[in-house]
ZADO-1210 file (C-alpha; in nm, 4 decimals, padded with zeros to 6 digits):
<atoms>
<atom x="04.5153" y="02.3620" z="-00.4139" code="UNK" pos="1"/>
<atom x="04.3819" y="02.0958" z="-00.1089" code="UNK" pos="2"/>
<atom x="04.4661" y="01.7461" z="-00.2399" code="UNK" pos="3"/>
<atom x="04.1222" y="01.5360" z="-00.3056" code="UNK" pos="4"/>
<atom x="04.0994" y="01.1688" z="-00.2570" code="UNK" pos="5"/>
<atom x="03.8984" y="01.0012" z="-00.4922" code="UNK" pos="6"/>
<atom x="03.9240" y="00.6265" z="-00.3679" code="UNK" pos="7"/>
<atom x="03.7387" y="00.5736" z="-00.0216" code="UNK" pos="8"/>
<atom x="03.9499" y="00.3895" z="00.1910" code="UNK" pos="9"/>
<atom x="03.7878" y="00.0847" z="00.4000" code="UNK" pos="10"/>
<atom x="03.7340" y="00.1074" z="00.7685" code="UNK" pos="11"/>
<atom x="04.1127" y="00.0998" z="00.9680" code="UNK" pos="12"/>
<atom x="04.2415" y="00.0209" z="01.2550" code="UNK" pos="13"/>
<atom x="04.3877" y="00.2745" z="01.4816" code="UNK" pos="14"/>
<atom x="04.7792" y="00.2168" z="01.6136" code="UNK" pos="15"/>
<atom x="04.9344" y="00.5171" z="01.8179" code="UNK" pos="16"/>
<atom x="04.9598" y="00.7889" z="01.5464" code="UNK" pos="17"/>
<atom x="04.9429" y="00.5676" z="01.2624" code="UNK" pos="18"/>
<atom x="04.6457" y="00.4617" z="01.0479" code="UNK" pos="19"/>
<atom x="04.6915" y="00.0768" z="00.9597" code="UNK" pos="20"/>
<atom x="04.5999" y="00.0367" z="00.6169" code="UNK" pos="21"/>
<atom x="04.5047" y="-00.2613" z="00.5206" code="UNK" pos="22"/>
<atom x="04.5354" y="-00.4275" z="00.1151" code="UNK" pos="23"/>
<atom x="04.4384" y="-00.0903" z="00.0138" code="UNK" pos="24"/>
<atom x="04.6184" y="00.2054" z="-00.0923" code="UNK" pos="25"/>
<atom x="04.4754" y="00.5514" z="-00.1038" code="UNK" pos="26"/>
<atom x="04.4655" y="00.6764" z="-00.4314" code="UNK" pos="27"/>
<atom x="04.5354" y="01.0936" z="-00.4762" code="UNK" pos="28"/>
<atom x="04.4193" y="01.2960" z="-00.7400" code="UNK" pos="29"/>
<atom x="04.7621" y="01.4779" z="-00.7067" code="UNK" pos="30"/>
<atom x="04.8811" y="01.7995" z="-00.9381" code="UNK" pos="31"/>
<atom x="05.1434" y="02.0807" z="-00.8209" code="UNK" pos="32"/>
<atom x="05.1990" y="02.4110" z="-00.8868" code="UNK" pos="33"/>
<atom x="05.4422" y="02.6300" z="-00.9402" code="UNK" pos="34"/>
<atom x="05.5814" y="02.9135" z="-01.1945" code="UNK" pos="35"/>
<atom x="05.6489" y="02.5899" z="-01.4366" code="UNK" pos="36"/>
<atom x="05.2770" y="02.5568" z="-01.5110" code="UNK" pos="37"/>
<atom x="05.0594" y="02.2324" z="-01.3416" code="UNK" pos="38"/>
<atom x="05.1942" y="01.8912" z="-01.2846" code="UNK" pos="39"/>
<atom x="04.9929" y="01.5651" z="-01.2589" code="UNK" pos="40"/>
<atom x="05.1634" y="01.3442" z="-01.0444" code="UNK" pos="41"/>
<atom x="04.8483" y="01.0984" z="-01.0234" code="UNK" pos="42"/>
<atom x="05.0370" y="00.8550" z="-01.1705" code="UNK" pos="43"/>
<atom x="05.3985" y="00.7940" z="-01.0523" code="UNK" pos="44"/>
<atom x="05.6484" y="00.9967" z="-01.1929" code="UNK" pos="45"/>
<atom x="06.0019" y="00.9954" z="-01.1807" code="UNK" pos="46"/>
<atom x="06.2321" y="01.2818" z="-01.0476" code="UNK" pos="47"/>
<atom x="06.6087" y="01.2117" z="-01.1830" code="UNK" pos="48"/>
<atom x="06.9162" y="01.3149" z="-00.9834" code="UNK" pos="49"/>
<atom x="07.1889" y="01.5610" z="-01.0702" code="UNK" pos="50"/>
<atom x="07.4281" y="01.5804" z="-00.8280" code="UNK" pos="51"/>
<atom x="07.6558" y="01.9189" z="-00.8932" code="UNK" pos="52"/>
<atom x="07.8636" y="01.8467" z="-00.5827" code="UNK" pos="53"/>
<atom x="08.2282" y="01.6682" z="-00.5888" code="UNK" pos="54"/>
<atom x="08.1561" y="01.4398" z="-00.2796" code="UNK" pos="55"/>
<atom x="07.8494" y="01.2581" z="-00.3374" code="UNK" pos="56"/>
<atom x="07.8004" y="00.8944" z="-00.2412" code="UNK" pos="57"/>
<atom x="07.7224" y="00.7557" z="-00.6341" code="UNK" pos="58"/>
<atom x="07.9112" y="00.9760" z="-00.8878" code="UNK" pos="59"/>
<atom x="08.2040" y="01.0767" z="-00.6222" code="UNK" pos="60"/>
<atom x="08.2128" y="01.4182" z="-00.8328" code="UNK" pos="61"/>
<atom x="08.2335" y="01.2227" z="-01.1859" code="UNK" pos="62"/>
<atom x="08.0142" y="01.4441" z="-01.4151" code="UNK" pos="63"/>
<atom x="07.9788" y="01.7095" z="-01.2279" code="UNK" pos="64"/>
<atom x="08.0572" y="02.0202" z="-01.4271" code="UNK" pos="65"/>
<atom x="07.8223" y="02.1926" z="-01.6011" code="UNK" pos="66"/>
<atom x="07.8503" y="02.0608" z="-01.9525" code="UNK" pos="67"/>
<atom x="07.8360" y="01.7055" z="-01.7876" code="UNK" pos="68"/>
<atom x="07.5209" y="01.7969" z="-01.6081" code="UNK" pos="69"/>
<atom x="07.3172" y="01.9023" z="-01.8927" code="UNK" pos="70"/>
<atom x="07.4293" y="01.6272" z="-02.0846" code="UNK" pos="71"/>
<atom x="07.2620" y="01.4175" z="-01.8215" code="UNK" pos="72"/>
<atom x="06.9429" y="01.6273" z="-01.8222" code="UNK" pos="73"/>
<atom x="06.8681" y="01.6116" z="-02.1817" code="UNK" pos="74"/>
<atom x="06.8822" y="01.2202" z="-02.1681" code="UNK" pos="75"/>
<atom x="06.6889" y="01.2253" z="-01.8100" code="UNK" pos="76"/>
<atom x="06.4014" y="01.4128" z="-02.0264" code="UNK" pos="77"/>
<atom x="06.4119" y="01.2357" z="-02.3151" code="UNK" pos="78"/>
<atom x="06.3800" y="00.8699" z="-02.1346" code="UNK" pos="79"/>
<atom x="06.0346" y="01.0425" z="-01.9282" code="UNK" pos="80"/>
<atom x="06.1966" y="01.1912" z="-01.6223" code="UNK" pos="81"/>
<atom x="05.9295" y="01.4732" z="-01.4760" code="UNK" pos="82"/>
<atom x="06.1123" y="01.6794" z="-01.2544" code="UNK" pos="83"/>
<atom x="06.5429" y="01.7054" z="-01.2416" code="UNK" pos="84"/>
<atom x="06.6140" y="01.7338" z="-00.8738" code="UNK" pos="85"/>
<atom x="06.9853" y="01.9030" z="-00.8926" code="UNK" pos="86"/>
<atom x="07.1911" y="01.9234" z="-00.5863" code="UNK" pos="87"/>
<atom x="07.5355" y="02.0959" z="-00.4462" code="UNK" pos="88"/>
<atom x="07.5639" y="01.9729" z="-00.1299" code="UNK" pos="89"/>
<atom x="07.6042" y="01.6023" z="-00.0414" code="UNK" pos="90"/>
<atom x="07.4313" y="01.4510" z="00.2345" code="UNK" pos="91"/>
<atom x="07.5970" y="01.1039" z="00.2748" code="UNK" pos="92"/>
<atom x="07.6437" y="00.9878" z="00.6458" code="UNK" pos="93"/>
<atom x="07.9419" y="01.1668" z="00.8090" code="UNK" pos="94"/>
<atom x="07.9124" y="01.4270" z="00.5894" code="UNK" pos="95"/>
<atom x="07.9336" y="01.7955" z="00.7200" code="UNK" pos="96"/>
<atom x="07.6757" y="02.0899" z="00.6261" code="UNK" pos="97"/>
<atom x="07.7955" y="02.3643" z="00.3863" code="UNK" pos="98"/>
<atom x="07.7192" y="02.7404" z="00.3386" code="UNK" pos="99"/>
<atom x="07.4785" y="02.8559" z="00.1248" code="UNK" pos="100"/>
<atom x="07.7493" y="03.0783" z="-00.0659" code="UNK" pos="101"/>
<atom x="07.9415" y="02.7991" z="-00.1627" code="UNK" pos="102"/>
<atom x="07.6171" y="02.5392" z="-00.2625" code="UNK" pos="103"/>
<atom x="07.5257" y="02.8192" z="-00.4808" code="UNK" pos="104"/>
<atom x="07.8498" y="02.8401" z="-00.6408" code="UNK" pos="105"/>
<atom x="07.8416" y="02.4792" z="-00.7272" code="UNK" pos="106"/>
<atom x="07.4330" y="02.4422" z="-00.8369" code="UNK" pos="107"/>
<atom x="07.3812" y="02.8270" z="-01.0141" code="UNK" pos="108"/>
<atom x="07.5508" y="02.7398" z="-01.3248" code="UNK" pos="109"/>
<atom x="07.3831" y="02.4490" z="-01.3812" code="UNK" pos="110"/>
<atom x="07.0335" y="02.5842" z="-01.2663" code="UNK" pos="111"/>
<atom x="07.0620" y="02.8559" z="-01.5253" code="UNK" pos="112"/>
<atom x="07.2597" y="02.6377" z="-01.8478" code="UNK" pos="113"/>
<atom x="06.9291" y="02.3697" z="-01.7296" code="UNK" pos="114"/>
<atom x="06.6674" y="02.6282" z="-01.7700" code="UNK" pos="115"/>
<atom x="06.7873" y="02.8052" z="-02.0225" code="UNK" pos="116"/>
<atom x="06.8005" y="02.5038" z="-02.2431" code="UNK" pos="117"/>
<atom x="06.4908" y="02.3433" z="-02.0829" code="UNK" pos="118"/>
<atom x="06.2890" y="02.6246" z="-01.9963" code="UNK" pos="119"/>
<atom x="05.9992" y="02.3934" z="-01.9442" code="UNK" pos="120"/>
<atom x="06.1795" y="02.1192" z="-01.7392" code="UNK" pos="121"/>
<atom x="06.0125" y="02.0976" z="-01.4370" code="UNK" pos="122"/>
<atom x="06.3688" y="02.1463" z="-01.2163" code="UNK" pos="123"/>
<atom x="06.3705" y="02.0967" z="-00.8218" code="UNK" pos="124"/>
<atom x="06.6669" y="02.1971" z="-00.5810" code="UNK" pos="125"/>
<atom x="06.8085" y="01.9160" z="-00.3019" code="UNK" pos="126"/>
<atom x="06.9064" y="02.2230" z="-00.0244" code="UNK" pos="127"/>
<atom x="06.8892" y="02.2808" z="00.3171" code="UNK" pos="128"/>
<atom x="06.9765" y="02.6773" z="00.2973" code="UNK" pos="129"/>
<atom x="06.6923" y="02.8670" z="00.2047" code="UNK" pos="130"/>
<atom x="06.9489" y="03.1083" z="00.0959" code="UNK" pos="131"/>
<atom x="07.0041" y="02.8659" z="-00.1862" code="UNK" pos="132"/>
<atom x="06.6208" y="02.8248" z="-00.2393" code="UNK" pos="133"/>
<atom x="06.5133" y="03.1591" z="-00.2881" code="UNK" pos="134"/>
<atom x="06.8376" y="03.2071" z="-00.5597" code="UNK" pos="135"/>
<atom x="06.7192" y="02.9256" z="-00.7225" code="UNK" pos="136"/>
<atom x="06.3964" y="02.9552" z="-00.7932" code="UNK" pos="137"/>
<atom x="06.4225" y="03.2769" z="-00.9375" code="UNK" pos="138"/>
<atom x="06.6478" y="03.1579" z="-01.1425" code="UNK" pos="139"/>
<atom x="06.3995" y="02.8819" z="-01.2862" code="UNK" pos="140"/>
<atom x="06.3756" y="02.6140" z="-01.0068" code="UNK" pos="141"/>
<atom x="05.9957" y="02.4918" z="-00.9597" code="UNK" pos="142"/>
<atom x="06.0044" y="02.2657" z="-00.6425" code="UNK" pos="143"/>
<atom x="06.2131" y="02.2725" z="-00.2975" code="UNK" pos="144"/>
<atom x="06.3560" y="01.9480" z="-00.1735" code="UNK" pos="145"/>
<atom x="06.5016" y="01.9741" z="00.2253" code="UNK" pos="146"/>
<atom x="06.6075" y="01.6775" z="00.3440" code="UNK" pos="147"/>
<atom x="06.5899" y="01.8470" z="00.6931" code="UNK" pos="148"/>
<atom x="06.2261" y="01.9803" z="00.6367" code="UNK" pos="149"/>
<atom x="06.3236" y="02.3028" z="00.7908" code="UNK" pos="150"/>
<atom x="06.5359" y="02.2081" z="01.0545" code="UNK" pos="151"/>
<atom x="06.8768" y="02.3227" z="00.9166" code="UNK" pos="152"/>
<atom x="06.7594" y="02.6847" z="00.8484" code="UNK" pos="153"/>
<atom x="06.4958" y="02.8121" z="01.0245" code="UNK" pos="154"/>
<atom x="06.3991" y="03.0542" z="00.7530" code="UNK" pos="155"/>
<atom x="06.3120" y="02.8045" z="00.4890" code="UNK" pos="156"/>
<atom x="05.9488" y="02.6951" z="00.5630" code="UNK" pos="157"/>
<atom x="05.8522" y="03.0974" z="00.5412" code="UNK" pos="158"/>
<atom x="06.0584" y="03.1121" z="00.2451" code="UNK" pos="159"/>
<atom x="05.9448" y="02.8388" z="00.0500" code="UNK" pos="160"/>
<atom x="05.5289" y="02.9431" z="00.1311" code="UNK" pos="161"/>
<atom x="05.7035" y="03.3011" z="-00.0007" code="UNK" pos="162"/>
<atom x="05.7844" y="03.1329" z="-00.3414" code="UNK" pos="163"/>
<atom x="05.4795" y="02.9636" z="-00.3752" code="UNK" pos="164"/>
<atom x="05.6385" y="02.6259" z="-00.5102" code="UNK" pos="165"/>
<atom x="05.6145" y="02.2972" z="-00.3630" code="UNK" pos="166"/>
<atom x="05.8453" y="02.1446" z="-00.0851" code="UNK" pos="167"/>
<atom x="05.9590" y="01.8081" z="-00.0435" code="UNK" pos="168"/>
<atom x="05.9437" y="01.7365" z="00.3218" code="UNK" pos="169"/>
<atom x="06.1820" y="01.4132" z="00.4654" code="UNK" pos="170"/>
<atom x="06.2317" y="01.2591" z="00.7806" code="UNK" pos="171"/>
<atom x="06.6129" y="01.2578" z="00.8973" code="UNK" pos="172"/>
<atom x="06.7395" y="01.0972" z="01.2177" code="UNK" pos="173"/>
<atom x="06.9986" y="01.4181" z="01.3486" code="UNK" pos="174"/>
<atom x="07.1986" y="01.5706" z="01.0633" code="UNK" pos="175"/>
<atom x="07.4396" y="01.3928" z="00.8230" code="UNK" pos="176"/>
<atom x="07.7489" y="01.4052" z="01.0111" code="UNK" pos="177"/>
<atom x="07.5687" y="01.2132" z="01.3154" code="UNK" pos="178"/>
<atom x="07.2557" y="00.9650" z="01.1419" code="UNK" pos="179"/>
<atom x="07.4383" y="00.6326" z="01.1018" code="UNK" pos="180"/>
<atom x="07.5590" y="00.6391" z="01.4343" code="UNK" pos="181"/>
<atom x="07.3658" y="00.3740" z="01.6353" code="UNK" pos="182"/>
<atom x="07.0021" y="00.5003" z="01.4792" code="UNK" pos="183"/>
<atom x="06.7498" y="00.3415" z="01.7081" code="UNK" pos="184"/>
<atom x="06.3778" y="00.3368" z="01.7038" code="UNK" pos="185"/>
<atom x="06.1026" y="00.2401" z="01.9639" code="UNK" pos="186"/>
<atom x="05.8995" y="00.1944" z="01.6359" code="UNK" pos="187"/>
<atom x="06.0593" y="00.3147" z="01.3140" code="UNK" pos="188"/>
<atom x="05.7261" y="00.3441" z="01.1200" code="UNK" pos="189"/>
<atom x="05.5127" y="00.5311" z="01.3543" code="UNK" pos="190"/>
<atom x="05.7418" y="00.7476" z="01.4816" code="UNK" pos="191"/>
<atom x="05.8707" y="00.8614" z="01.1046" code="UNK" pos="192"/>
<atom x="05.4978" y="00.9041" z="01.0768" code="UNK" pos="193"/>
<atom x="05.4713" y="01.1378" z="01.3915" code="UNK" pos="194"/>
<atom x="05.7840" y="01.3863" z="01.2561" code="UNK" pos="195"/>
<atom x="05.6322" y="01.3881" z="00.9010" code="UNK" pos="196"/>
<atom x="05.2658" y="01.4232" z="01.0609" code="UNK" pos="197"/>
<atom x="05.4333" y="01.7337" z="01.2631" code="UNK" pos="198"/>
<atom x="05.6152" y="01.8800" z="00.9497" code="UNK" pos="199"/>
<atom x="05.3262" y="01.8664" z="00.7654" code="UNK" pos="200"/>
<atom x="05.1515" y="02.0832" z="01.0053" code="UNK" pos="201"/>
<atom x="05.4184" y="02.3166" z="01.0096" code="UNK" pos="202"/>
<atom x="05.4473" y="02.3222" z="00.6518" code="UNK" pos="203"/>
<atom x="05.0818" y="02.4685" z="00.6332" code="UNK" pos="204"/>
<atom x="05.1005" y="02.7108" z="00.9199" code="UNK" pos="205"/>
<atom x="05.3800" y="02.8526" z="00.7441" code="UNK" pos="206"/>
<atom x="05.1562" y="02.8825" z="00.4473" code="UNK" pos="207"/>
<atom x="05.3175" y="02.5958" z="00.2123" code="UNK" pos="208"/>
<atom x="05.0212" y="02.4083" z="00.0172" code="UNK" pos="209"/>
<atom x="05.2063" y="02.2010" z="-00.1790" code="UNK" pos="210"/>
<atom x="05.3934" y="01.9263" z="00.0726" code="UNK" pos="211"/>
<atom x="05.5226" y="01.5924" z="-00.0576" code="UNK" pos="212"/>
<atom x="05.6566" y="01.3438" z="00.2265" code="UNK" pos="213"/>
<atom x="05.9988" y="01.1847" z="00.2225" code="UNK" pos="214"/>
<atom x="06.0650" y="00.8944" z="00.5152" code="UNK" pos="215"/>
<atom x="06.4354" y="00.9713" z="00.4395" code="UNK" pos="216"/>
<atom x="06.5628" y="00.6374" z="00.3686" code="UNK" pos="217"/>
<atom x="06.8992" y="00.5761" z="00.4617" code="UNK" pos="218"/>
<atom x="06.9033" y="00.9088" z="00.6693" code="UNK" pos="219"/>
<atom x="06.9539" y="00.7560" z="01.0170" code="UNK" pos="220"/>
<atom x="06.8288" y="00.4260" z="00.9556" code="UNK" pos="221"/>
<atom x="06.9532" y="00.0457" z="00.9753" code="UNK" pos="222"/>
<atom x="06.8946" y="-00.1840" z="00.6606" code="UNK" pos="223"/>
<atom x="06.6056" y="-00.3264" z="00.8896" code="UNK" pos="224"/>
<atom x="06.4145" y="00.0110" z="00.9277" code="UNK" pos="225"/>
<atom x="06.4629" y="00.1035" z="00.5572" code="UNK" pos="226"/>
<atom x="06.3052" y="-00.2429" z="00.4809" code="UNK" pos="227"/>
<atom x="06.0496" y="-00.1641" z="00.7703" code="UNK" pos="228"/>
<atom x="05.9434" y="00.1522" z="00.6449" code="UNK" pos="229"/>
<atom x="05.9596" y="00.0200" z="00.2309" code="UNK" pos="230"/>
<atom x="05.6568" y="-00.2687" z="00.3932" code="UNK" pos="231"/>
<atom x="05.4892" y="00.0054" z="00.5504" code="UNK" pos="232"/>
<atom x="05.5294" y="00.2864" z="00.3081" code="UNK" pos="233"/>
<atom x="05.1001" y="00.2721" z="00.2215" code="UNK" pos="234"/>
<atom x="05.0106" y="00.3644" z="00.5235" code="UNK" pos="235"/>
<atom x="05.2197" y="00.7143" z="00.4723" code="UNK" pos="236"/>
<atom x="04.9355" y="00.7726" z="00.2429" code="UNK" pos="237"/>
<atom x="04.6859" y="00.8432" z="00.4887" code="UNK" pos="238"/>
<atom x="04.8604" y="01.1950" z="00.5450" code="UNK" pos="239"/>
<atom x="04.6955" y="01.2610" z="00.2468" code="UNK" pos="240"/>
<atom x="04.9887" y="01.4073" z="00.0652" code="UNK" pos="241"/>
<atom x="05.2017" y="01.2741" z="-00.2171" code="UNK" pos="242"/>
<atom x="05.4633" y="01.0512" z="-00.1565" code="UNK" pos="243"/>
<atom x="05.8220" y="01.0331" z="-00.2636" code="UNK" pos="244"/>
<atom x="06.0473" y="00.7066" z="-00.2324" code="UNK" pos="245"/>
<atom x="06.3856" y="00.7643" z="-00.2853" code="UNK" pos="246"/>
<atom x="06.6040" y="00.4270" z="-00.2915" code="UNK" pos="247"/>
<atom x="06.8520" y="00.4468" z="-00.5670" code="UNK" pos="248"/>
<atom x="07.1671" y="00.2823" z="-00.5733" code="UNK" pos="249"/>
<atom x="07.1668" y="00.2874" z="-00.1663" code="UNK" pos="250"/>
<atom x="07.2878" y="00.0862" z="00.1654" code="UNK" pos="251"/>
<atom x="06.9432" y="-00.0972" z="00.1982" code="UNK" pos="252"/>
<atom x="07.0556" y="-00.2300" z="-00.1607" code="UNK" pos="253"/>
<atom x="07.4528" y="-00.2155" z="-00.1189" code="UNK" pos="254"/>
<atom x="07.4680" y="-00.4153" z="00.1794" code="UNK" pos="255"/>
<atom x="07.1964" y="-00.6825" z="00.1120" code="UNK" pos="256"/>
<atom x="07.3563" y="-00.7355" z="-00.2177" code="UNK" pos="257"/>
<atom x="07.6982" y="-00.7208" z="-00.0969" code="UNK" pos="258"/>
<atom x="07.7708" y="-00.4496" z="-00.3857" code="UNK" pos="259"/>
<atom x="07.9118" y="-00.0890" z="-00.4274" code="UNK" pos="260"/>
<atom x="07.6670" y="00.1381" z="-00.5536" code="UNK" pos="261"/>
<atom x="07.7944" y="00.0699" z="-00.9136" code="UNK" pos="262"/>
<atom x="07.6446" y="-00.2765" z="-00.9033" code="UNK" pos="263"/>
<atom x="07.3126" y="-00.1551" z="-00.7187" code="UNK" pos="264"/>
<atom x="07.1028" y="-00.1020" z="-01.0299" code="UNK" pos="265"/>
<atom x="06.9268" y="-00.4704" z="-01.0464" code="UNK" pos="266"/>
<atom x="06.8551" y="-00.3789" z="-00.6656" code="UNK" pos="267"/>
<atom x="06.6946" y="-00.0657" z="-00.6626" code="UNK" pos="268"/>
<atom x="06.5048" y="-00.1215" z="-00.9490" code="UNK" pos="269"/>
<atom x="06.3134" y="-00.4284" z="-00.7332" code="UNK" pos="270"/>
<atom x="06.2804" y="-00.2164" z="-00.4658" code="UNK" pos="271"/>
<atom x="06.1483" y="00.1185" z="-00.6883" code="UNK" pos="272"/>
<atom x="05.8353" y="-00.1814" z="-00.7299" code="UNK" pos="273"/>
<atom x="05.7981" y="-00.2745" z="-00.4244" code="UNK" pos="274"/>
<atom x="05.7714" y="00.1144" z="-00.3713" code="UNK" pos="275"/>
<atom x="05.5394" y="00.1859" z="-00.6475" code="UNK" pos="276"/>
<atom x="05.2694" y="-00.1233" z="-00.5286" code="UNK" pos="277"/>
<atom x="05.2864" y="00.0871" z="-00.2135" code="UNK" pos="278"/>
<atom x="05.1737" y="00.3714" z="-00.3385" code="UNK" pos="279"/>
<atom x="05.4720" y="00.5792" z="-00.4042" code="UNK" pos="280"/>
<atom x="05.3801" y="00.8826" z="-00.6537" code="UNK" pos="281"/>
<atom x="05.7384" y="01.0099" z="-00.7067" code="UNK" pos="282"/>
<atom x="06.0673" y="00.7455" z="-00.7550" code="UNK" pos="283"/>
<atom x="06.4131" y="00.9946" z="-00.7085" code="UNK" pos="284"/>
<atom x="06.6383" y="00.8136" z="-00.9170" code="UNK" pos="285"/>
<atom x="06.9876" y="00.7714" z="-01.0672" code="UNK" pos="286"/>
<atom x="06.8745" y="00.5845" z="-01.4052" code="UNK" pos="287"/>
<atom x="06.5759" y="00.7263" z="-01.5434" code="UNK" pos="288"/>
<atom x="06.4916" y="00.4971" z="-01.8526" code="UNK" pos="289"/>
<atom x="06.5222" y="00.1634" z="-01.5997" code="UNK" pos="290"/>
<atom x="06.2280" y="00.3682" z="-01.3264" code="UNK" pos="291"/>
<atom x="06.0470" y="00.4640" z="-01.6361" code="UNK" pos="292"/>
<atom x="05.9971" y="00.0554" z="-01.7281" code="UNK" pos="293"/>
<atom x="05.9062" y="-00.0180" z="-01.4275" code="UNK" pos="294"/>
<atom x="05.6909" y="00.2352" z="-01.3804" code="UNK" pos="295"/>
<atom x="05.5128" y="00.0753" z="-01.6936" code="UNK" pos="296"/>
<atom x="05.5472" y="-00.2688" z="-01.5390" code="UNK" pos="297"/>
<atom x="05.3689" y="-00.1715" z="-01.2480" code="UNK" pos="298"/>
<atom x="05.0577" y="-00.0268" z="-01.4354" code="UNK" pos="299"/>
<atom x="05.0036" y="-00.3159" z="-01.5666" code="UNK" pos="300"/>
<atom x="04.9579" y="-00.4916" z="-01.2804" code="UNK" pos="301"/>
<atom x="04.6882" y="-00.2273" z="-01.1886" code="UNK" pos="302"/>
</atoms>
């Protein structure tokens, strides 16, 4: 289904590839589709994280077992998370890629124990093997988040149109192993706007109608180009597609705090606002019940 904008947006300038938007944000009439049913994302939503892997930056494999994990997604639903994004393969900087054999080893049992008791949970999968897509969403999953938008495997984009659930596009700066090392930019903003522009466009020539945008931050990226893109994360909106912020509990927090990610809760949470007032639809977060409030904060101020 085409996405329909129902706010006209007042006369911009133009900047290289990117639309300047000025004091206004473009407001989507936003719902995806997928073997789960219909999901209105017109208002933000949050997407909680469940990290099934035994290297990943937060949890550093605490809670990772499958009890553990659906533990975690019965209180993620009850405090208003809409989607459970659940991943098996950790993508902190310096980290290497995996197989798709063993990422489904890790995420299978918890994709199945999570559907089986939530069979209407709205569940997404964090991959980069479309191996790993496919298995999933037969299995119950009902969106596809690739952090490399395709670049990793080059079957994914024809899988995911295939499957006929939505994708979660982001921009990333090389792969994992290489992205914090010396990231530069001519201009950060515009040219995360070219590669998601681009992906986009692949995305539908592949036959995917459902694309959210991700500008990856913290994938290849100072603290001053996540804070560049967070100011400039409205004018993202004038691809037209729904937009997903995902700053929990990371560096741009961490290191402006001074903190670990243990202490980065007070932090994110400030920035999740900042993200929702620029027209974020989707927070991906670690707490759900603290993005929920301010979620409800930020409506008010609407």
């Amino acid at each position: 289904m085409p996405f329909k904008l129902t706010r006209t947006l007042r006369k911009s300038k133009v900047s290289n590839t990117i639309i300047k938007v000025h004091s206004q944000i473009i407001k989507l009439s936003i719902t995806l589709h997928s073997k789960s049913g219909v999901l209105d994302i017109s208002q933000p939503v949050v997407m909680g994280i469940l990290n099934a892997t035994p290297d990943s930056f937060f949890n550093k494999g605490r809670e990772s077992d499958v009890n553990s994990l659906l533990r975690n997604a019965e209180k993620m639903l009850k405090d208003g998370a809409a989607i459970l994004d659940i991943g098996g393969a950790s993508t902190k900087p310096g980290q290497e890629l995996i197989g798709a054999d063993e990422e489904l080893q890790r995420v299978m049992p918890a994709v199945t124990a999570i559907h089986k008791n939530f069979p209407d949970a709205w569940l997404s999968i964090d991959t980069y093997n479309a191996k790993v897509a496919k298995e999933t969403v037969e299995a119950g999953v009902s969106v596809v988040n690739d952090v490399s938008s395709g670049r990793f495997d080059t079957e994914m984009l024809k899988t995911v149109a295939g499957l006929q659930v939505p994708y979660i596009a982001m921009h990333m700066l090389g792969t994992p192993q290489t992205m914090q090392t010396n990231p530069e930019y001519g201009d950060v903003v515009a040219e995360v706007y070219a590669y998601l522009q681009n992906v986009c466009k692949q995305c539908e020539e592949s036959g995917i109608t459902n694309i959210i945008i991700d500008p990856g931050f913290g994938f290849g990226k100072t603290v001053e180009h996540n804070f560049a893109l967070l100011r400039s994360l409205h004018t993202f909106s004038t691809l037209g597609k729904p937009i997903l912020a995902g700053l929990s509990r990371k560096s741009m927090v961490c290191k402006v705090l001074k903190v670990n990610p243990d202490h980065a809760l007070n932090g994110t949470t400030a920035l999740n606002m900042v993200a929702l007032q620029q027209g974020a639809n989707i927070l991906r977060v670690h707490d759900v019940k603290e993005a929920m409030e301010v979620i409800k904060m930020a409506q008010w101020l609407n």
